[in-house]
N, C-alpha and C positions, 0 to 999 in steps of 0.2 A: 504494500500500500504506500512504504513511504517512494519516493522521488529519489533518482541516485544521488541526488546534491539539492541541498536549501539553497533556494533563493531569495535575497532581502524583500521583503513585502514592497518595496518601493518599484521592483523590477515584476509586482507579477499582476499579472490582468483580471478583470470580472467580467463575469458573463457579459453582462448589461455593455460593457465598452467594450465586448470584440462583437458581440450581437452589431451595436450602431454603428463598427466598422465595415460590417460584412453588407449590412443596409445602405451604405451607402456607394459601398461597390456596387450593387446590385443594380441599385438605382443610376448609377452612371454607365451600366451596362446597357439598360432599358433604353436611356437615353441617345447612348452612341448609335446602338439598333435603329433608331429610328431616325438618325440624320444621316446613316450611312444610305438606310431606303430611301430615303428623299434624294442623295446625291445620285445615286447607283439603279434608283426603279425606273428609267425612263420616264421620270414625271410623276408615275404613278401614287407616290405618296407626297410628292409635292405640290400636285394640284389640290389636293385635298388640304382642310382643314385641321392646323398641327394641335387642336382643341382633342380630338380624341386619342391622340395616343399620349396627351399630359395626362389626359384621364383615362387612360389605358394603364399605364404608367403606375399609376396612383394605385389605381385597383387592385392590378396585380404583387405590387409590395402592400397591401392591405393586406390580402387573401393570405399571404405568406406569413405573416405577423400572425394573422388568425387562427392558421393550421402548427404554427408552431415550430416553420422552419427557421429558424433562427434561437433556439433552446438549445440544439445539441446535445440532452441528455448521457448522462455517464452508458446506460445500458442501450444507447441508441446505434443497430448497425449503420452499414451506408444503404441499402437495398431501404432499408424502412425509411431514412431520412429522403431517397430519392423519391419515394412514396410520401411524402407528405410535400415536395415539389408538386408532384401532378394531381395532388388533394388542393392543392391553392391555385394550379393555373385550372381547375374545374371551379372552384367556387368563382375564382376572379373572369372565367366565360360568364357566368349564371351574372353576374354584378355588372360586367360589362352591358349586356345582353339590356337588362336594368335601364340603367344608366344613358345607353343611349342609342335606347328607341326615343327617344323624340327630333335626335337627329334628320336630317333627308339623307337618302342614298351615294346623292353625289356630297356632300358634304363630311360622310363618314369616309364613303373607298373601303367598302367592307371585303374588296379581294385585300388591296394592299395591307387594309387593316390585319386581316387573316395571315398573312406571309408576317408579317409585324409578330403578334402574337405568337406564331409557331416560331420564327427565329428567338423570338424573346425567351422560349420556354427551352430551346436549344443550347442557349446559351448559360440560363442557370442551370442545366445538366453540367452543364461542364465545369462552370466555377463551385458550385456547392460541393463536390468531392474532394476541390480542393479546401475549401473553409474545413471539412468535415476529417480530412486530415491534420490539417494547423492545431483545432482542437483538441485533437488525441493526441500529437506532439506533445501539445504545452501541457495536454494535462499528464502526461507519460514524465515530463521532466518538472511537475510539481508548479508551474508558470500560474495555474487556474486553478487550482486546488488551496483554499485556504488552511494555513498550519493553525494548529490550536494548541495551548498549555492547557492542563490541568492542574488548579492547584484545590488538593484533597483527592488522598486515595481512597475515597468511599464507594460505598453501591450504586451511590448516583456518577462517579466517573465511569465506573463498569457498566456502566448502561448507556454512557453515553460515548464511549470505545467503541463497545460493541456495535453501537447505531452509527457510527461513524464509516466502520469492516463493512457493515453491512451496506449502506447507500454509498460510500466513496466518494461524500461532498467534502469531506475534510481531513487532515493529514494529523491525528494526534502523535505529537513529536516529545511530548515528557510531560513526567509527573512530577509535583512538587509538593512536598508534604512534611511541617513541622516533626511530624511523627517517621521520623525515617528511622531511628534505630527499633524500632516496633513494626512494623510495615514491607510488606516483601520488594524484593528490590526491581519488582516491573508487576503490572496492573495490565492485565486482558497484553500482552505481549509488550508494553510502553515501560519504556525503563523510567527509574525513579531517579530524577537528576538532582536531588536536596532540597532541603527548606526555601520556606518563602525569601529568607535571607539571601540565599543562593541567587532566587529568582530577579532577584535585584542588581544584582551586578554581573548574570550569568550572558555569556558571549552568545546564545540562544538570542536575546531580544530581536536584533533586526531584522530575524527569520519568522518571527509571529507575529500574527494578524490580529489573533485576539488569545485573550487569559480567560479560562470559565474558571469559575469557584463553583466547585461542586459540593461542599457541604453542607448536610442536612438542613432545612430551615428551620427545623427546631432550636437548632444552635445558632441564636440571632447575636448573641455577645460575642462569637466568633467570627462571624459572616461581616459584626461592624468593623471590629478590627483587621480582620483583613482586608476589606475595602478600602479601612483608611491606610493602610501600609501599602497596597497594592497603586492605589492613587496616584504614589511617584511615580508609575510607569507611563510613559507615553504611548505606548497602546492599550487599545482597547480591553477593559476589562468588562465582563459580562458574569452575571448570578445564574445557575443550573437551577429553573423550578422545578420543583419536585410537588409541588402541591395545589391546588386550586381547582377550579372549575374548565372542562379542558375549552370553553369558548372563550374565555380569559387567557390563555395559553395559545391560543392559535393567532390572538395576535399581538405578539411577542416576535421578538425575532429567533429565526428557527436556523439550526446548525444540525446538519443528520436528522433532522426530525426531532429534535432536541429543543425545548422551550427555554430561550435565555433574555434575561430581561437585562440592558445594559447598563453597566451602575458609575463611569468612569471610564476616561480616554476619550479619544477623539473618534466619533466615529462617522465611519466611511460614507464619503459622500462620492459616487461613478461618475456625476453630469457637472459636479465643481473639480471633479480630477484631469474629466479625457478634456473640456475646456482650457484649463492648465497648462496642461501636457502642450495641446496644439500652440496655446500663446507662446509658449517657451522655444517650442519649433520654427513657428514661422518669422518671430521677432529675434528669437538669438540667430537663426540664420540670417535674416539682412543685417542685422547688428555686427556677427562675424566679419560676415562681407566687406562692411562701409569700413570696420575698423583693422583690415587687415597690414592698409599700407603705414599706417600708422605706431601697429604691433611690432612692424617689421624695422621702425626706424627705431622704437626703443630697443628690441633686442640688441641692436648695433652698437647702440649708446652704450648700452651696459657692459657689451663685450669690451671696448673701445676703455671706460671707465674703471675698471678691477678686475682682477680674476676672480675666474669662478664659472660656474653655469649661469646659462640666460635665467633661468626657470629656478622656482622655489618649488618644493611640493611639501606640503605639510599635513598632517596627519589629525582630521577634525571631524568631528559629528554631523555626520548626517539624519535622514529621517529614522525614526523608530530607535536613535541611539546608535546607527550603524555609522561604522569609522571609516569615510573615504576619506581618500589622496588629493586636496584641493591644491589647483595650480595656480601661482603666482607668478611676477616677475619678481628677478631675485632684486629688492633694495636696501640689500644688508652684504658685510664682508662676509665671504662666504666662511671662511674660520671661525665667523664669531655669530655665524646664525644660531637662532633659539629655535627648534622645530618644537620644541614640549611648553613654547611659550609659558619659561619657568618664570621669566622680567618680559613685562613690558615695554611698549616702545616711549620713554619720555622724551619729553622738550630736550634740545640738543642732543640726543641718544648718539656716542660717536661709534655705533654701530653701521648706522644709516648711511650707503654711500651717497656723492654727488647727486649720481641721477637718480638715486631713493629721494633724496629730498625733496625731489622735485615732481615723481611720479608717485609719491605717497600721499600727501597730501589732497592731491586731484584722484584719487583711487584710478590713477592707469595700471598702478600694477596689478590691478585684480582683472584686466581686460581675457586673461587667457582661462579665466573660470567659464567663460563661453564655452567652452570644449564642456566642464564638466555640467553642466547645464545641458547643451546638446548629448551630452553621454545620461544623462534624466539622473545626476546623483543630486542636480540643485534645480534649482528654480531661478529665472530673473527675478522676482519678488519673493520672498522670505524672511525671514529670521538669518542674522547672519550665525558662518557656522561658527563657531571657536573651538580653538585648540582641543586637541584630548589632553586633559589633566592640564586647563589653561587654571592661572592663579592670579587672587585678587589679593594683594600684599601678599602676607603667608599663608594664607587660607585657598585653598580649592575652591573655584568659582563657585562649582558642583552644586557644596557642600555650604555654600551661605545663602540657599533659597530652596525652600522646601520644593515647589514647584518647577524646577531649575529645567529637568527632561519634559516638560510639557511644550517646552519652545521648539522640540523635535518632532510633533505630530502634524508637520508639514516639510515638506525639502526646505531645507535652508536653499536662499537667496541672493543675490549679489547684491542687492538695497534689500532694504525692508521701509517699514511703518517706524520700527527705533533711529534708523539711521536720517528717514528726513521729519523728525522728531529731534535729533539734538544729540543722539545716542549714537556719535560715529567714535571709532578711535578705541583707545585703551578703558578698563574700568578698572581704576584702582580701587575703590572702596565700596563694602557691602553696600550703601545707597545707589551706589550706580549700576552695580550689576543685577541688583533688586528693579529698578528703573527699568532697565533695559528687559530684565525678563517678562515685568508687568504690558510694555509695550509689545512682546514677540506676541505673547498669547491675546493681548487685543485685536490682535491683527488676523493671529488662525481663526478666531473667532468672529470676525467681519469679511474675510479673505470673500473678494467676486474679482469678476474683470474690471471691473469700472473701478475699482480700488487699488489695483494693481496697474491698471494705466494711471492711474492719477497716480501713484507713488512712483513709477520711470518719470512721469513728467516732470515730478517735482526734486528727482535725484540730484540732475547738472547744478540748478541753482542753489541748491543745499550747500554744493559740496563745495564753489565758488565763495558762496555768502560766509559761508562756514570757516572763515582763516582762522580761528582760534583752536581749531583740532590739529590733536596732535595724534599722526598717526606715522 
């Protein structure tokens, strides 16, 4: 059941967002279809009226949505999925059929129409097998299969293992249970990876979707404290009902046929994610673009200025707590870089070479986080990331804000809401990294498009206006 390798939840898809991907291939298949017969029918569907085959069109990605091609279920062959193609171009005739009788004959072109149609139904033979492979790919390599923790090895995680073996919508990956030295050391075949302690600092997080607590609900003085300890997690944590009325339970959010009601973390939003995704794609690519001849003359400068590599790579938090490789230009002597950002950068830091002083301040040297943006480990808008094991004086950032990992339950950013806020640069004192965390999670917590264009817009002049930062 499990996947030969984890992948960080940040890297793995939902139904819901490879469904509207596959919908809109489809739809640009429909479409092509029918300007190719306009070019290519001797007139035939040119003379006619391009009204029915938009509503042709429509119909037949209706019918489809209807009958369920675009589900993909775990136990679904191809022979049946192919069979629920020609379950939808039968209802989308019957709709058509509908729909546009009130047409006239010359205004439909009910041959060309007909050739339209059969090519149209042609041609999803042909791509649905391929979707229908993609699918069992990714869920074969764990991509679409949501990983789940359990913490508590009771009857209710063995029922909810078991329902998991059984439907294969979810991957339980470990047990975690205060009672380990009492408790066998795997649950229905799931090894038991340590205490809730554990769970908190355990190299697992960036691979899990969500935490269930499976513990009885009789035991509510348990259930509160673990919610409240569980809380520091930036993912998803979720309560295993075990009791109530089962129309109460049905709508809850369901895992294997498992009723969980969520208590904590952030949770998954598909139509504010694949939105996201595509800003990040189509804006960091012309951004790439515009800024490449630019990237290319600092590289120069630097080489030109000290030894060393062009590039910094530093070791920093990404989403769900996961540790990517974020790239910089380097504006530091390269003997005397900090990668564990153990010191800050202050005001006259004689660390900081020439062209750092001068590409820090303007944040050029963060221009090559574009790659990791385009590689989906950041976002153009987020929380920025910070160091693994970054320190405020002598203290672990971490470790001076209860809520510290909540500012991980979206990709960290190349701006954020903190930084054209006031919050650019070093944080030496608990108020400012306090500040700065209270601004990350205002922002997961308003996070749209129109908030994330308004913070690009407002970045340049920020970071102009801004000459009292010291970065």
């Amino acid at each position: 059941m499990r996947p030969p390798a984890l992948t960080p939840t940040r890297s793995r898809l939902n139904g819901w967002t490879l469904g509207m991907i596959f919908r809109l291939a489809d739809l640009a298949a429909l479409a092509a279809i029918a300007l190719a017969g306009a070019r290519l029918g001797a007139g035939a569907i040119a003379t006619t009226s391009v009204v029915p085959f938009a509503v042709g069109a429509l119909a037949l990605h209706w019918s489809l949505s209807a009958v369920g091609a675009y589900s993909f279920s775990q136990s679904e062959g191809l022979a049946r999925h192919l069979a629920r193609i020609g379950a939808g171009l039968g209802l989308a005739a019957v709709a058509l059929g509908i729909l546009l009788s009130g047409f006239s004959p010359i205004e439909v072109g009910w041959r060309a129409f007909g050739l339209w149609l059969a090519a149209s139904f042609a041609a999803l033979c042909l791509l649905h097998p391929g979707w229908w492979r993609v699918v069992r790919g990714w869920r074969a390599r764990g991509r679409l299969t949501p990983n789940i923790v359990v913490v508590g090895a009771t009857a209710n995680a063995e029922r909810l293992i078991a329902a998991a073996l059984k439907s294969r919508e979810a991957n339980v990956v470990g047990v975690f249970d205060d009672r380990v030295g009492r408790i066998p050391p795997s649950v229905q075949g799931v090894p038991v990876l340590g205490d809730t302690a554990a769970l908190l600092r355990h190299r697992i997080g960036p691979y899990v979707d969500r935490v269930v607590i499976t513990v009885p609900s009789i035991a509510q003085a348990r259930i509160r404290q673990l919610v409240e300890r569980l809380s520091a997690l930036p993912n998803e944590v979720m309560l295993f009902i075990d009791q109530g009325p089962a129309g109460r339970a049905s709508a809850l959010s369901r895992i294997a046929d498992a009723p969980l009601a969520p208590v904590s973390g952030g949770p998954s939003d598909e139509r504010r994610a694949l939105v996201k995704r595509v800003e990040d794609l189509v804006i960091g690519s012309v951004a790439l673009l515009l800024a490449m001849p630019l990237m290319g003359a600092i590289a120069l400068a630097i080489k030109l200025d000290s030894p060393g590599p062009v590039f910094f790579r530093q070791r920093r938090h990404g989403f769900n707590n996961e540790e990517i490789l974020v790239w910089k230009f380097r504006s530091m002597r390269a003997d005397r870089a900090d990668a564990a950002a153990h010191r800050q950068v202050g005001p006259g830091d004689d660390r900081v070479t020439r062209v750092g002083r001068i590409i820090r301040p303007t944040s050029l040297d963060e221009l090559p986080q574009l790659f990791n943006v385009l590689k989906g480990e950041m976002s153009l808008v987020g929380p920025r990331p910070h160091a693994v094991g970054m320190r405020t004086g002598s203290s672990e950032s971490a470790k001076l804000v209860a809520g510290y990992a909540h500012r991980h339950r979206l990709k960290p950013g190349m701006t954020g809401w903190a930084a054209v806020n006031g919050s650019r640069g070093p944080v030496e004192t608990p108020d400012k990294i306090r500040r700065r965390v209270a601004l990350d999670i205002e922002y997961i917590e308003r996070q749209s498009l129109l908030l994330d264009l308004t913070i690009m817009a407002l970045t340049i002049p920020c970071i102009f206006a801004d000459g009292k930062a010291v970065r």
